[in-house]
N, C-alpha and C positions, 0 to 999 in steps of 0.2 A: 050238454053240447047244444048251439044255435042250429036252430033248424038252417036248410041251407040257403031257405030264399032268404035271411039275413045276414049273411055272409057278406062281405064284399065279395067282387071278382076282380082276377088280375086282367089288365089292361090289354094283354095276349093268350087268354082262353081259349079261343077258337083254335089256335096252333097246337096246344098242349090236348084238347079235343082228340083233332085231329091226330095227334099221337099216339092215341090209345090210352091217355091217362086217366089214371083212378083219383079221384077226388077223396080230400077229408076237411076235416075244418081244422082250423090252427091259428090261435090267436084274433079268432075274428074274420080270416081270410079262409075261404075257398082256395086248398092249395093241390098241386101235383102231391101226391103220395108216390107213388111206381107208375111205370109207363110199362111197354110190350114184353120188353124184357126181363123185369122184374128186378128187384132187390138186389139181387145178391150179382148181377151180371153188370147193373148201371154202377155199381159200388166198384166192380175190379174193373171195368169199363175207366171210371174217374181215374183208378192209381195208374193202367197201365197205357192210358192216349189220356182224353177230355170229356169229360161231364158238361155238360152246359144245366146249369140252375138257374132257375124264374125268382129270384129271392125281394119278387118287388112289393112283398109284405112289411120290409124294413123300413124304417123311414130316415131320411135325411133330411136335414135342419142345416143351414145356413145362417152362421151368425156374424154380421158385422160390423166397423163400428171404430172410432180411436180406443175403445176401452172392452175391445173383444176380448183381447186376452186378459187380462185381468180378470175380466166376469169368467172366463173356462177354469182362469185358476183358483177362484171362489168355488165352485161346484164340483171341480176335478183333482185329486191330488197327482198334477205336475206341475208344471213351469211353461206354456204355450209359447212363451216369450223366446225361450232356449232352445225350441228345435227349429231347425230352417225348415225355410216356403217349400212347399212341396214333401213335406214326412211329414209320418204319420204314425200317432200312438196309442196304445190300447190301455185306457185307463177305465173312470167309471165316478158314476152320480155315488153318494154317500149319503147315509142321512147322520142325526146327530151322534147318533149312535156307533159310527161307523160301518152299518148296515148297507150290503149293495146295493141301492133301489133299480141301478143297471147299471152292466157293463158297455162298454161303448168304444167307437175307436173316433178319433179327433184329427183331421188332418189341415196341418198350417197351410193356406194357399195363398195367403201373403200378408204384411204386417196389422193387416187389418180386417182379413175375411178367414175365415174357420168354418170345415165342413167335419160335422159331428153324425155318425151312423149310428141309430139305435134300433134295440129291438120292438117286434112288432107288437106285441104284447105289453110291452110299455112306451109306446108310441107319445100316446093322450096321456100319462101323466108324467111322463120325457118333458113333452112343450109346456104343459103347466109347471112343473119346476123351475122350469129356464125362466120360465116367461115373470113367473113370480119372484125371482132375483134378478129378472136382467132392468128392475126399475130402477135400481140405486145405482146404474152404470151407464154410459153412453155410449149401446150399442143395439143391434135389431136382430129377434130371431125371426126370423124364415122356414119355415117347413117347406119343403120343394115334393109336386109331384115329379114321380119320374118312374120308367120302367127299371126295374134293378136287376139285371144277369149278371150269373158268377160263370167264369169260364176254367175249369178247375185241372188238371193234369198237367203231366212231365209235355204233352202236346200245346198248351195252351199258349203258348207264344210265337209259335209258327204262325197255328193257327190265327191271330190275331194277324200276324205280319201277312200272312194271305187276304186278309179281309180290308187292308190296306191301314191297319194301323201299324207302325213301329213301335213298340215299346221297351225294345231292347235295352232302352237305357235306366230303364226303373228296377230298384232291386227293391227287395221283400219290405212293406211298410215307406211306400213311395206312392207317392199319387200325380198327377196331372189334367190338364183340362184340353182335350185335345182339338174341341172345338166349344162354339158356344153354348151352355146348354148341358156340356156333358163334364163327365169327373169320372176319372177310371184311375184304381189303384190298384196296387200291386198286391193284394192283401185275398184272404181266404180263409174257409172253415172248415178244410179237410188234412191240412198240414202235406199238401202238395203244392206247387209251384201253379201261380193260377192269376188272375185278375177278378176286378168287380167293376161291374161298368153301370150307372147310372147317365140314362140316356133316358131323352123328350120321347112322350110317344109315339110321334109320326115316324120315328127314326128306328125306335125298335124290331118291328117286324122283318125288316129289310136286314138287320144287321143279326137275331137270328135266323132268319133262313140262310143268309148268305154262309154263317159258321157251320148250320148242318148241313150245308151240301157237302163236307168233307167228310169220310165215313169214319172219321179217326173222333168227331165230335158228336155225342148224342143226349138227347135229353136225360137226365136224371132229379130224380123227384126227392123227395122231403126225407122218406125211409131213408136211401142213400148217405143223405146229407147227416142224418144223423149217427147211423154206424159210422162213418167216414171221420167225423168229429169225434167221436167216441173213442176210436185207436189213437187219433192223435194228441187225444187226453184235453180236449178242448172243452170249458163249461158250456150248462146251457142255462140261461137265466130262468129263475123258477123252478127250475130242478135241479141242478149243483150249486146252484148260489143265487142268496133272494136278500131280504131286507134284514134276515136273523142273522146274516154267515159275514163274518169281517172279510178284509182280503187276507187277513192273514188266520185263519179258520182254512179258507179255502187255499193255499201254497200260491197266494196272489202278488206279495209284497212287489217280488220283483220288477214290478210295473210300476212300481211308487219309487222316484228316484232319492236316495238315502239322505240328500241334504231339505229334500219336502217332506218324507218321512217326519223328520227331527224339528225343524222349522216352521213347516206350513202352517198358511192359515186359514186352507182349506174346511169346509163343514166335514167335519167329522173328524179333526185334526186330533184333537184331544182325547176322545173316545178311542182313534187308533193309537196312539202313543201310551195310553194305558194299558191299551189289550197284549202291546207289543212287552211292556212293562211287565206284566204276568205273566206272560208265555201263552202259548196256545192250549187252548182245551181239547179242541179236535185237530184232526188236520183229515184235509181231502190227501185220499191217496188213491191207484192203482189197484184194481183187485183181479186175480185170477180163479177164475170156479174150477175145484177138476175134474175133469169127465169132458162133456159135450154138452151140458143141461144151464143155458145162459139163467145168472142170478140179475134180476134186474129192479129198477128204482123201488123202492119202501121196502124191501127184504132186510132186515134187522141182521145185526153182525153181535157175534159172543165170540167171547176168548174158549181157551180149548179148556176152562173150570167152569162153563156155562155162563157167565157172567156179561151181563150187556156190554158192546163194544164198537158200538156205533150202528151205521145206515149204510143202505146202497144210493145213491141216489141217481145213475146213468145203466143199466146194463144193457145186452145184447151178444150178438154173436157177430163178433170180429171178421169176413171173410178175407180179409188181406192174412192175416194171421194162423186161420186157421180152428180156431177155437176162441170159448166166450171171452167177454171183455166188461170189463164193469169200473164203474167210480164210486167212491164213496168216504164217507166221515170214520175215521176210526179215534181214540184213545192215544194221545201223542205216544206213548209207550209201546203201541203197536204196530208204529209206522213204518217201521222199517222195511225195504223188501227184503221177503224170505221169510217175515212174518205167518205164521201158520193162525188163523182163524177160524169159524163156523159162519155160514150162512142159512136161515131159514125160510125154506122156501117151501109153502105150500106142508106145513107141520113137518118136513123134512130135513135132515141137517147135509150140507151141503160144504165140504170143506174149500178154502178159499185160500190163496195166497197171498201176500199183500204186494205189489208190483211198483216197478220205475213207471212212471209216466212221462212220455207215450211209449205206444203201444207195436205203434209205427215211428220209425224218424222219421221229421219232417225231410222234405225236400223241397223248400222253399229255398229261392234265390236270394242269397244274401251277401253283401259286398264282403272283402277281404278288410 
């Protein structure tokens, strides 16, 4: 781990400070981990009002251009062309391999400008990709500074509408630019109803403090963020899916629309059309530990003859639920739920069930 004077800081520090937040490092960044109230209260806090998350360790790329979308659909398996201005789609870089190098979400903002969110940890070799195919196309990538807050619960859109924006009319994977400068979507990493707001920095400060003067909105740190994604069965780059795991390894396809599936001629086209061709080796599923004793990432899975049967690669302890919650690779043969498995934890055997994912249902707003 980087010592912390190498760190970056986030742009509003001082406020998160001032909160009582416990610092760690993550991906490079100096991030909130918990604040006063800890863990487990900022977590049922987000499901039952609003979380407010610092998530300005992600980066956003701005690509434009007559040959934007072409160049998204070289490096992305969709169609940029096919969805209208304003939505937004959760796809992902490929390498030749079919290998995730990341997951990403893409949002059309009109026939010739594309805002692509990636993660922070692959931030710098995100824009060297791009930057290394966007030669053979006529288009410009752009990395944009900006402060990046998630405003996350069943409150989060009042909330917004108090702070004097409307966004009533964006459903789940929608986005808009509500002034210059700024890009706010409908989108989230807890599988609650929530937005993402990249906003300039002079503008941020004002616009969190103004959301937590409502006591229904409070800060929530990194721990949160992760138990909260974990119920709602959501990856995390690097630890459920990296450059080894297809999308379809990881129960991804569905992101891959079935006519670019078949057709594209996306990087990695061909390596997933074969994988798809054989069938999967693993598949990411759902697991339930039983007891109260959370089984979490690299704990090894065996079938109930002892015989290896995959990986954890997510766990923890669910507090919406009640009890542990974990993700991981098993044995197509195993996937089922209701599958009975072993977990070893700590020379321990640890029995497991194999689960639906999620964990939680979403309740993100989505049109009819």
């Amino acid at each position: 781990m980087a010592d912390s004077g190498e760190l970056r800081q986030l742009p509003l520090k001082e406020l998160h400070e001032e909160a009582g937040a416990t610092f760690g490092a993550f991906a490079g960044w100096s991030m909130p981990l918990t604040y006063k109230a800890g863990v487990m209260k900022e977590h049922l806090h987000t499901r039952e009002h609003a979380g407010l998350f610092d998530i300005s360790h992600m980066k956003l790329v701005l690509v434009t251009g007559p040959q934007a979308a072409e160049f998204i659909a070289q490096l992305c398996p969709f169609n940029p062309a096919a969805i209208a201005d304003g939505n937004s789609k959760y796809t992902f870089f490929l390498n030749e391999k079919a290998g995730i190098i990341d997951d990403l979400i893409v949002t059309r903002l009109g026939p010739q400008r594309f805002m692509i969110v990636a993660n922070a940890g692959n931030a710098a070799r995100d824009i060297a990709h791009m930057e290394s195919h966007a030669e053979a196309f006529d288009c410009a990538i752009e990395p944009l500074d900006r402060v990046f807050l998630a405003v996350q619960g069943p409150d989060a859109g009042d909330l917004m509408s108090k702070a004097g924006f409307d966004l009533n009319h964006l459903m789940f994977m929608q986005a808009t630019e509500p002034q210059p400068g700024w890009f706010v979507s409908r989108s989230g990493y807890t599988g609650e109803d929530g937005f993402e707001l990249a906003i300039p920095v002079e503008d941020a400060k004002a616009l969190a403090v103004n959301l937590l003067s409502d006591e229904r909105c409070q800060w929530t740190g990194l721990a949160a963020r992760d138990s909260l994604r974990l119920e709602a069965g959501l990856c995390l780059h690097g630890q459920d899916i990296d450059e080894s795991t297809t999308p379809l390894d990881a129960a991804l396809t569905w992101a891959i629309p079935k006519a670019v599936r078949e057709t594209g001629g996306f990087n990695g086209a061909e390596a997933l059309r074969a994988a798809i061709a054989a069938g999967a080796k693993q598949k990411r599923v759902g697991l339930q530990p039983d007891g109260r004793q959370p089984v979490r990432a690299g704990a090894a899975l065996f079938d109930r003859d002892g015989k290896p049967a995959g990986r954890v690669t997510s766990g923890g302890f669910g507090p919406s639920v009640g009890h542990p919650v974990s993700m991981g690779y098993v044995a197509p043969n195993l996937a089922a739920p209701g599958t009975g498995i072993v977990a070893e934890v700590r020379g321990k055997q640890v029995p497991v069930t194999v689960s639906s994912l999620p964990f939680v249902p979403p309740r993100t707003r989505r049109g009819t």
